[in-house]
C-alpha positions in Angstrom: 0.8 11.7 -8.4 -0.5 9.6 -5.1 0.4 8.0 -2.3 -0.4 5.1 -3.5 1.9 5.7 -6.8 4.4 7.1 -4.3 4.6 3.8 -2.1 4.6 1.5 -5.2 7.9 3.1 -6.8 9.4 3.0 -3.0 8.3 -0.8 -3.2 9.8 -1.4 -6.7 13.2 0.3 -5.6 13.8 -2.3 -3.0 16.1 -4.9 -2.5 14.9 -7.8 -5.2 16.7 -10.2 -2.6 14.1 -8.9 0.1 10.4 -8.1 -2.0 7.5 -6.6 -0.7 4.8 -9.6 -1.0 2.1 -8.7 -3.7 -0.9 -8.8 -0.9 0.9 -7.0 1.4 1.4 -4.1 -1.2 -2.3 -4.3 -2.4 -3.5 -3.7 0.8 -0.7 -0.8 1.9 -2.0 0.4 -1.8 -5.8 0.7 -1.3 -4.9 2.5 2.4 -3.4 4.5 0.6 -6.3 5.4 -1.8 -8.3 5.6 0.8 -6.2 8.9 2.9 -6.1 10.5 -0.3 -9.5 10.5 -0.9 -9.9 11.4 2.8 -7.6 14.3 2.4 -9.2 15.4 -0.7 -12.9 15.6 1.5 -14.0 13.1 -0.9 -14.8 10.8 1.5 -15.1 11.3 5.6 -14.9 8.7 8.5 -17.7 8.2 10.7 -16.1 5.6 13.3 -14.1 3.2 11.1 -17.3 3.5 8.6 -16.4 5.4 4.7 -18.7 7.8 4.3 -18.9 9.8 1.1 -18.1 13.1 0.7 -17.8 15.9 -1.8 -18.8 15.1 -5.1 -15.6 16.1 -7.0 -13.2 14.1 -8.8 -9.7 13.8 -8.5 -6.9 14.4 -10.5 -5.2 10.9 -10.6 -7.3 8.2 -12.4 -6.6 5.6 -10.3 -8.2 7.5 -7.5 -11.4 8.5 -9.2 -11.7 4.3 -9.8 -11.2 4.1 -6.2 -13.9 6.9 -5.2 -16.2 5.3 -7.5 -15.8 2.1 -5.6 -16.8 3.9 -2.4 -20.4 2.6 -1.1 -23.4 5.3 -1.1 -26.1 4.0 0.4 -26.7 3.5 4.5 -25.0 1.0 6.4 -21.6 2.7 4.7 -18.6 -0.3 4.1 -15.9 -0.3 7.0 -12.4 0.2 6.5 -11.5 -3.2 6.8 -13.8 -4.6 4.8 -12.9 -1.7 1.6 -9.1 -2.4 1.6 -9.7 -6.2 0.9 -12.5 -5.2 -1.6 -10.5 -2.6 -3.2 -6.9 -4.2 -2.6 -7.8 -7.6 -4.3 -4.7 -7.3 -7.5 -4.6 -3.8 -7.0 -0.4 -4.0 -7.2 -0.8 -5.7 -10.4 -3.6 -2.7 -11.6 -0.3 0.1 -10.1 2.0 -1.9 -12.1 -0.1 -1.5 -15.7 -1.0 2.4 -15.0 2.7 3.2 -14.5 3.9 0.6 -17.4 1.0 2.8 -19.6 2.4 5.9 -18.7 5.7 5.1 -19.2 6.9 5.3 -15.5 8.4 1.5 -15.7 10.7 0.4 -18.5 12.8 -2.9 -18.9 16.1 -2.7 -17.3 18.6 -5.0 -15.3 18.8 -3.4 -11.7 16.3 -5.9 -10.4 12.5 -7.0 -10.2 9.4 -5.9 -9.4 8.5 -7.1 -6.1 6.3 -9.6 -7.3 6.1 -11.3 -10.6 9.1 -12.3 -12.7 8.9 -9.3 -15.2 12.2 -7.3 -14.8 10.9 -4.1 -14.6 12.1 -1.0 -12.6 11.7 2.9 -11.8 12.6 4.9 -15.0 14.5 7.9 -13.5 11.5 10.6 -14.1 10.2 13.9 -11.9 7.4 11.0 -10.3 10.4 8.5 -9.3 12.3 11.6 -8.0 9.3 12.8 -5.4 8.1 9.3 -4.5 12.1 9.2 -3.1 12.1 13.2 -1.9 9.0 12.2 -0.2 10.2 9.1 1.6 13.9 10.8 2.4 11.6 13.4 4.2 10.2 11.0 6.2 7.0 12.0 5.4 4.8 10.1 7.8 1.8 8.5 6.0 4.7 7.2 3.1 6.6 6.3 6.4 3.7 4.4 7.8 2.5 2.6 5.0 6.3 1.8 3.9 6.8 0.4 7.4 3.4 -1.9 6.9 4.8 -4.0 4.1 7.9 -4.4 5.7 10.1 -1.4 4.1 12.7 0.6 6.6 12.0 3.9 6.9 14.5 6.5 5.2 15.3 7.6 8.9 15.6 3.9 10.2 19.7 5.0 10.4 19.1 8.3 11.8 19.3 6.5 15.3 16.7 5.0 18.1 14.7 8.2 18.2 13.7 8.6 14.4 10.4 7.1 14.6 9.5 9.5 17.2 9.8 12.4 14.5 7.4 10.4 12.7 4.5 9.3 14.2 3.6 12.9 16.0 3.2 14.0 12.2 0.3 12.3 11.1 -2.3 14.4 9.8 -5.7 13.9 12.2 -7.4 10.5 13.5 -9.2 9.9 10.5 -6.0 8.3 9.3 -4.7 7.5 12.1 -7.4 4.6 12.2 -6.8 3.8 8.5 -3.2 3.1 8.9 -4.2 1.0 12.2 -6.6 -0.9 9.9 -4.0 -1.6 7.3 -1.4 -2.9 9.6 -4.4 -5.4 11.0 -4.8 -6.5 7.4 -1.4 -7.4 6.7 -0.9 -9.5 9.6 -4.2 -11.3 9.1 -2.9 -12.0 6.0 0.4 -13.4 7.2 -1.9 -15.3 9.5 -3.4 -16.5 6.9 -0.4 -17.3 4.7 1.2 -19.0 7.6 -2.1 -21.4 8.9 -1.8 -22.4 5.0 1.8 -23.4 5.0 1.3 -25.2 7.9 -1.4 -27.4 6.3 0.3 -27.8 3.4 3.3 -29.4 5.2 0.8 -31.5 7.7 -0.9 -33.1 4.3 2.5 -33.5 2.3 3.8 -35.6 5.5 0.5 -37.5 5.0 1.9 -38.9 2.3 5.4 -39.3 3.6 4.2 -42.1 6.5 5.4 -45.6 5.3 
């Protein structure tokens, strides 16, 4: 498994009443992807620039797609500018890996967070360590969780809980990659929001006598 599997079951499992918006996810998703790969030495930071790193492959397939995204040749792609390149649908792309492998199955305890298929978890080893993982309060999972809107596990453990947190993340690498993805959601709330506003502005167009 990933992190990025790992935050798309934690996604799936919430509320149906209260989903996690299919852009945010696909940009929490390919942030991810993208510590994994960090963590694996398969790619390296240089400033908020991907470098490439060792040539080995990882285990989950979803990840080698991603490392074969990455660009190799001089001036290397900035963070920013990989998670919208690599994000674009990438929820949908979680959602048919996991549907393949049999990690999703048809059932009645709610939706997937976007779409109207009624999918959930199926109650596996993979569901079980996403939700070990996220009890833990494992700090990436937190961080990415808490990007697309999701309460941390220890959100009831009191005022001081995301203090136990945030000292655990693993080195500044991705640090700045979890800063990047939180700039990407809101710029696409932004986004969502100026578009909303238009919308309304021309359907009142309409509206004056």
């Amino acid at each position: 498994m990933s992190t990025a599997k790992d935050l798309f079951v934690i996604a799936m499992d919430q509320d149906p009443d209260h989903p996690v918006g299919q852009g945010d996810l696909s940009l929490a998703l390919a942030g991810a992807e993208l510590i994994d790969l960090l963590g694996a030495e398969v790619a390296l930071l240089d400033g908020d620039r991907i470098v490439p790193g060792a040539q080995t492959e990882p285990h989950d397939p979803l990840l080698v797609e991603a490392a074969a995204t990455l660009t190799r040749q001089v001036p290397y792609e900035r963070v920013e500018d990989w998670l919208w390149r690599r994000g674009r649908d990438l929820s949908a792309t979680y959602q048919a890996a996991l549907e393949e492998a049999g990690q999703l199955t048809r059932g009645r305890r709610g939706l997937l967070p976007f779409g109207n298929d009624r999918l959930e978890c199926a109650d596996t080893p993979v569901r079980r360590r996403a939700h070990g993982r996220w009890e833990e309060g494992e700090p990436v999972l937190a961080a990415l969780g808490s990007a697309v809107g999701i309460g941390s596990a220890e959100d009831d453990a009191g005022p001081d809980a995301g203090d136990r947190i945030e000292p655990g993340l693993p080195d500044e690498a991705v640090t700045t990659v979890l800063a990047v993805v939180d700039d990407a959601v809101m710029e696409l709330a932004a986004v969502h929001q100026r578009r909303s506003v238009e919308n309304a502005a021309f359907a009142n167009v309409w509206r004056v006598p």
